[in-house]
N, C-alpha and C positions, 0 to 999 in steps of 0.2 A: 504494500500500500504506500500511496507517495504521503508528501508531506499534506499537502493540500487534500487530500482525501482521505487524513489521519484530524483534520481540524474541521470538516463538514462533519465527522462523524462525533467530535466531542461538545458536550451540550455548553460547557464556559466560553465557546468563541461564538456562538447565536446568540448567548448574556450582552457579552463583549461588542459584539455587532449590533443587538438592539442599543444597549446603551450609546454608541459611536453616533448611530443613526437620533437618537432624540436627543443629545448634545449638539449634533450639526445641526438641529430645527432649531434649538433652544439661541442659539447662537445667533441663528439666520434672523431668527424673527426680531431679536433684540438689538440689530444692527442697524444704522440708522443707513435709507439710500440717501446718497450723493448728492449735494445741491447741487443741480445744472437743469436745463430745461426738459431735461428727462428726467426729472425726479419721480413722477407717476409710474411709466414704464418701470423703472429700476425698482421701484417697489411692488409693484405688481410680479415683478423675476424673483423679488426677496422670498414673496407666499407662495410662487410655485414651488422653488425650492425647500421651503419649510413644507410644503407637502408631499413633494418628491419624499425629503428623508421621514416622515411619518410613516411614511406607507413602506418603506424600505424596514423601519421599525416593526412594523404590524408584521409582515413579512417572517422577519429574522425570530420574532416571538414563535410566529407560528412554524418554520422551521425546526425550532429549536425542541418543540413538543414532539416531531417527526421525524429527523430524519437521526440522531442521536440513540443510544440501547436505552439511556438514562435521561428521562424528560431534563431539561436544563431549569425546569421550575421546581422538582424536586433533588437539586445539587445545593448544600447546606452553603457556599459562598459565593451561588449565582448573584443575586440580590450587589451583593460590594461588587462582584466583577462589572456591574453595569453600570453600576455606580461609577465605577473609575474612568469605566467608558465615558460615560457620558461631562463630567468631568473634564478628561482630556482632549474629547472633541468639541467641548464650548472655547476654552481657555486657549486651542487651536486656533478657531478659527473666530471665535472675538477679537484674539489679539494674536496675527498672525505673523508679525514680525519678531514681539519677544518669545512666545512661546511654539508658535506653528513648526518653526524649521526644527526645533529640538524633541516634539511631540514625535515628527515625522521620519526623524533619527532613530528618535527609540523604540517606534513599532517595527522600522523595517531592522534594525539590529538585533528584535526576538525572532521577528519570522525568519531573515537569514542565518542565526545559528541554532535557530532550534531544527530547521529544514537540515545543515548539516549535524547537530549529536543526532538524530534518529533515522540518518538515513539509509545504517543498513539493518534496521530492527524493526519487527513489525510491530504494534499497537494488539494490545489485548483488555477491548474492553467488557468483552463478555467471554466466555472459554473458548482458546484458540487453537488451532491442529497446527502449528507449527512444522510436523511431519508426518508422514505415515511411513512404516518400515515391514514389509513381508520378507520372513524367512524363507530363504529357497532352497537349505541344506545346510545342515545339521552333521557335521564331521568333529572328528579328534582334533583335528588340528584348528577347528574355530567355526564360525558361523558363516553364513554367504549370504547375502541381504540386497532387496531391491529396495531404495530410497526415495520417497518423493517428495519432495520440499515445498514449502510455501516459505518464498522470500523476498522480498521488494527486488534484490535483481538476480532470481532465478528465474529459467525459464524450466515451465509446468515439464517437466520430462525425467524419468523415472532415473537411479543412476545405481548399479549393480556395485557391491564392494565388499569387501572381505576384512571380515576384526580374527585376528588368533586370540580367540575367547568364545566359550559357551555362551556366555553372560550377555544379555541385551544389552545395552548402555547407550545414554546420548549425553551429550554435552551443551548445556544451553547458557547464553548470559540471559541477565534477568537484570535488566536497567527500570529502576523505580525515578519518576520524575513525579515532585509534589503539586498538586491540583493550581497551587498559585502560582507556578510556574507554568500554567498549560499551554504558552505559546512557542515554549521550550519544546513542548511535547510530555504533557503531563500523562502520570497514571504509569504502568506499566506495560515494558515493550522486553521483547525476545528476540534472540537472534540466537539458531539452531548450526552450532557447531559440527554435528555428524557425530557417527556411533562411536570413531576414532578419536574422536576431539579436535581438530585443528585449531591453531592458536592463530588467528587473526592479529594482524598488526592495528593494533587502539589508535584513532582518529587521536589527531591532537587536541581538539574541543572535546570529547567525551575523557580522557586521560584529563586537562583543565578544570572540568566540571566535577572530574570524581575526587580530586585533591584537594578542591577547594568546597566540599561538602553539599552542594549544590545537588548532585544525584547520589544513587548509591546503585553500585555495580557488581551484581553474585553470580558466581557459575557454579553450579549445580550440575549432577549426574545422577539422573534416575536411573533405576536399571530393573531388569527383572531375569530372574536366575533360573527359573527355567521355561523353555519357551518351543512351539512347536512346528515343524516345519510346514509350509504353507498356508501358514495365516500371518494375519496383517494385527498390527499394533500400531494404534493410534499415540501419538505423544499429547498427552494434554494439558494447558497451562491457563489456569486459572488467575484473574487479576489479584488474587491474594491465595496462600496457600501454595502449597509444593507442588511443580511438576510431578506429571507422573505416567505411565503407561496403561494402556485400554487395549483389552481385543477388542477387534471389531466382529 
């Protein structure tokens, strides 16, 4: 899942967008037009606008009830996150010389590093298959395993490999990002190692983020001991609570 289709799906950025949107009305309407002989017109462009962003608000509410696992009207810190919204898009664009450019800084320096700590982790905000793994044999020498991945840049295609072990085993990170941080990319995200484990070279913003306490970063290894050939196990990762393994 990309970034942008990681914050359609969380309910604090339709908060965050209703809020944005009734700030920029709040703003629009209180802003006085221009004295020149088009002072009519320009005020007439002021009420469009203030209803333009109303109805972009009414919108983003009613979004926010649909298209999220988690209505954003029952999220215990939607209410402030709109609030900030709203807030920061009056103080914008009332006063857009002192405050506009550095408002506009600070939104696009969350969405650019939050788009890169989660880019290669998917979002788990209801239980997530991260993998599925059918055994194909069952020898002494270890297992033989068909692999199929869900991953932001895998492609859907099965991948045959061999662990010298009985033992099922995957290797997951497990990056928790805090809810008021959600344009970071709040909630928890996974990113599926393989049976072997590969050790990925750490982004320097998620490495940044984890030293400076910001997130917190667990690799865990589910496993299961004994297992049978030609069936399929699901990896399952719950937004709280321990990975763990499913037949299917």
């Amino acid at each position: 899942m990309t970034y942008g289709g990681y914050l359609l799906r969380h309910p604090l950025f339709w908060s965050l967008l209703c809020g944005l949107a009734v700030g920029a009305a709040s703003a629009t309407a209180t802003r006085r037009p221009r004295s020149s002989r088009r002072s009519v017109p320009a005020a007439s462009r002021n009420w469009a606008m203030v209803w333009l962003a109303l109805s972009v608000a009414v919108v983003a509410a009613a979004a926010g009830m649909i298209a999220p696992a988690e209505p954003a009207i029952a999220h215990p810190i939607a209410p402030a996150v709109a609030a900030v919204g709203l807030s920061v898009a009056f103080s914008g664009l009332r006063f857009p010389r002192s405050a506009g450019v550095p408002v506009l800084l600070l939104l696009g320096s969350f969405a650019f590093f939050g788009a890169l700590l989660v880019r290669d982790f998917t979002p788990v905000r209801t239980q997530g298959v991260p993998a599925r793994v059918t055994v194909l044999a069952v020898r002494e020498s270890g297992l033989t395993l068909e692999v199929l991945r869900d991953a932001p840049d895998a492609v859907a295609q099965p991948a045959v490999v061999s662990v010298p072990d009985r033992v099922l085993r995957a290797e997951l990170d497990l990056l928790d990002v805090p809810d008021a941080l959600f344009l970071l990319g709040s909630g928890r995200f996974v990113r599926y190692l393989g049976p072997a484990g590969d050790a990925p070279v750490e982004a320097p913003i998620v490495q940044a983020a984890v030293d400076r306490g910001v997130v917190r970063l667990e690799r865990v290894r589910p496993e299961v001991s004994r297992v049978n050939v030609h069936r399929t196990y699901s990896l399952l990762v719950e937004p709280t609570g321990a990975p763990r393994f499913s037949v299917e």
